[in-house]
C-alpha positions in Angstrom: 0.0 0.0 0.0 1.5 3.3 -0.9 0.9 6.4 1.6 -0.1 9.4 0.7 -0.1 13.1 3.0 -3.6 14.6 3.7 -4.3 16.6 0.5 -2.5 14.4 -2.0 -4.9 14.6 -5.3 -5.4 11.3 -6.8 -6.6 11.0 -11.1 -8.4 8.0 -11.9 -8.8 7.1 -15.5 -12.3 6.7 -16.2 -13.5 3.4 -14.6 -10.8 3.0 -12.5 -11.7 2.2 -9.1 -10.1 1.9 -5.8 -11.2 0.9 -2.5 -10.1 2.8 0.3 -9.9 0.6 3.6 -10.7 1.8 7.2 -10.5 5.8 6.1 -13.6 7.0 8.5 -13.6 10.6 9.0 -11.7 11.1 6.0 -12.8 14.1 3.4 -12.7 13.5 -0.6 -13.2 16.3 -2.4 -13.6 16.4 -6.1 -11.0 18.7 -8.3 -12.1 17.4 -11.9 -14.9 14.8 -13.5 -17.5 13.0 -11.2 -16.5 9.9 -8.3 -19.1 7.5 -7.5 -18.6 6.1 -4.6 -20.1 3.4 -1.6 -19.4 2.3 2.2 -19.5 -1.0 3.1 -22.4 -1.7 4.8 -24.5 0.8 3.3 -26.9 0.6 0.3 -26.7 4.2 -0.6 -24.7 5.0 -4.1 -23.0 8.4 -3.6 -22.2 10.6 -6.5 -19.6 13.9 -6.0 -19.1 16.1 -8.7 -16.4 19.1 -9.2 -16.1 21.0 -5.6 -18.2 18.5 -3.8 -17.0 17.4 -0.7 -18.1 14.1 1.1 -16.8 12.6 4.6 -16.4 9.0 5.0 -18.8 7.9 7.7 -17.7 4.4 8.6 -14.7 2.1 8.8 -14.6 -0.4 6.7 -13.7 -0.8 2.7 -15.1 2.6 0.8 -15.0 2.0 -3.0 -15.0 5.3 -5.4 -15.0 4.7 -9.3 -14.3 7.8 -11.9 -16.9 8.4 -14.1 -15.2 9.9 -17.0 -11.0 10.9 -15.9 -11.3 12.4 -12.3 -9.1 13.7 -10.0 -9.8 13.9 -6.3 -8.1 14.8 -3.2 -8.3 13.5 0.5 -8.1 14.8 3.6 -7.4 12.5 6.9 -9.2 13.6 10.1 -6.4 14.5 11.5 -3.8 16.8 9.7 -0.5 14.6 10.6 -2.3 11.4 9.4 -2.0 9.7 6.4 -4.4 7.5 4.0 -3.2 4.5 2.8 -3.8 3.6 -1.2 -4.0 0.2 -2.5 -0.9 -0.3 -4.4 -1.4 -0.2 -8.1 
């Protein structure tokens, strides 16, 4: 798993996914195209588009799939900590 610092942007070619493990309290917010993204556990299908910003509610795997070439950036709940991304 590679590490990333709170505010690292990530691009996703479109219909690239990732899932994000155990990030709860984490903010993504979109810079450029559309995320789609889910919670395990949850049923709901959340959408974010340019300047949308979404906190992750729950531990637990979080996917989020571009919809067309996105770019997104992620903010840990606490400043010093960092997110973890699946290595690619």
């Amino acid at each position: 798993m590679a590490r990333v610092e709170t505010g690292t942007v990530v691009c996703l070619a479109s219909r690239e996914a990732v899932t994000l493990a155990d990030i709860r309290g984490a903010t993504l917010r979109v810079t450029r195209g559309t995320l789609w993204l889910t919670q395990q556990r949850d049923r709901r299908d959340i959408v974010l588009q340019v300047g949308d910003r979404w906190a992750v509610e729950r531990d637990g795997d979080t996917v989020v799939e571009a919809l067309g070439d996105t770019c997104f950036s992620m903010v840990a709940p606490h400043a010093a900590a960092p997110i973890r991304l699946p290595a690619s």
